[in-house]
C-alpha positions as CSV (number, residue, x, y, z in Angstrom):
1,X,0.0,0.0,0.0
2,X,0.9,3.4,-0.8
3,X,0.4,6.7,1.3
4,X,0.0,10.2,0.4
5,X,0.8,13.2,2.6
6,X,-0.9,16.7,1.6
7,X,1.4,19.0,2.4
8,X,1.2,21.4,0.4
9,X,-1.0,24.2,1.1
10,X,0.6,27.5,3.1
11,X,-1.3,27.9,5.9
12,X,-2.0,31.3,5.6
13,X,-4.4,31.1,8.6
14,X,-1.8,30.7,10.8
15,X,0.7,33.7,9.3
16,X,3.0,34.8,10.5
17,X,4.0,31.3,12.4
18,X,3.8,30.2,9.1
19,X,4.9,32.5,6.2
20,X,8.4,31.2,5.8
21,X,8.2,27.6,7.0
22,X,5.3,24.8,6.2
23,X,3.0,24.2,8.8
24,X,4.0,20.2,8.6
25,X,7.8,21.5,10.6
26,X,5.6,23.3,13.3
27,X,6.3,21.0,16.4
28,X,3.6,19.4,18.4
29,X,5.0,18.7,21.9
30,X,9.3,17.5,21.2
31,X,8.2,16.2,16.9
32,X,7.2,17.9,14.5
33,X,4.2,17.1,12.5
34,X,6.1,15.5,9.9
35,X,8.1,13.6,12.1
36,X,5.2,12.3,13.9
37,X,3.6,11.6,10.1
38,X,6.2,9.8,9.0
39,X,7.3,8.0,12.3
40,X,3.8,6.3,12.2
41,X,4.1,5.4,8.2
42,X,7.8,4.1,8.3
43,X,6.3,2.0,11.2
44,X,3.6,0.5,9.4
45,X,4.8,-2.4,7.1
46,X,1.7,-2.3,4.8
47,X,3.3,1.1,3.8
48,X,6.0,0.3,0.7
49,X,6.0,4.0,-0.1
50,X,5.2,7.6,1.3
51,X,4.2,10.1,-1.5
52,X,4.8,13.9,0.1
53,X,3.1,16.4,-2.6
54,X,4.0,19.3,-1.6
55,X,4.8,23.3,-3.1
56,X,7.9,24.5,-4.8
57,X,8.2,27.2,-2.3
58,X,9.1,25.0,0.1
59,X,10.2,22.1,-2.1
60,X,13.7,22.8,-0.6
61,X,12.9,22.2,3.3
62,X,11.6,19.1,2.6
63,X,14.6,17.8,0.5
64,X,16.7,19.0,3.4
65,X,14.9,17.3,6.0
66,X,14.3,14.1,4.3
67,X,17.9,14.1,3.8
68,X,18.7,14.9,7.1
69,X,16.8,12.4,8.2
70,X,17.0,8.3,8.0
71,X,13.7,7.9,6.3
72,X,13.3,5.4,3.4
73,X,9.8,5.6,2.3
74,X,9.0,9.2,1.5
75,X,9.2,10.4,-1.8
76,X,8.7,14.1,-2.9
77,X,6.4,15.3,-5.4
78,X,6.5,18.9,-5.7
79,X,3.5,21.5,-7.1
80,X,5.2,24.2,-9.3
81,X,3.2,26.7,-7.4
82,X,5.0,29.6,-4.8
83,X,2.3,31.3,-3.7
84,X,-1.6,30.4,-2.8
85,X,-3.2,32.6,-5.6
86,X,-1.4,30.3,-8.1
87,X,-3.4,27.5,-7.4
């Protein structure tokens, strides 16, 4: 089985918290919500793979954390979008 992980929309709701990082590296208690995302899906054996889509404005955090990081599901798919009014 395959996941998917929406992640990219840019909270503008929660501006300024949110206007230069995704709301998926805010933390919830000592994770963040990506961490605690893909903590659960690397833990599940009927996951094979973890699709991120996400937005080319922040394309870049994600390719750092992911390789930061020693996850071997997620793979990123990225929306050539920067800004919410090019959606």
């Amino acid at each position: 089985m395959d996941a998917v992980v929406l992640a990219g929309g840019y909270a503008t709701r929660l501006w300024p918290i949110t206007k230069h990082r995704p709301k998926m590296f805010l933390p919830i208690g000592e994770q963040t919500v990506i961490d605690r995302i893909f903590s659960a899906l690397e833990a599940d054996d009927r996951v094979e793979t973890v699709f991120v889509s996400t937005n080319e404005r922040f394309a870049e955090d994600f390719r750092a954390h992911l390789a930061a990081t020693d996850y071997e599901k997620p793979t990123l798919s990225v929306e050539e979008t920067t800004a919410e009014s090019e959606k």
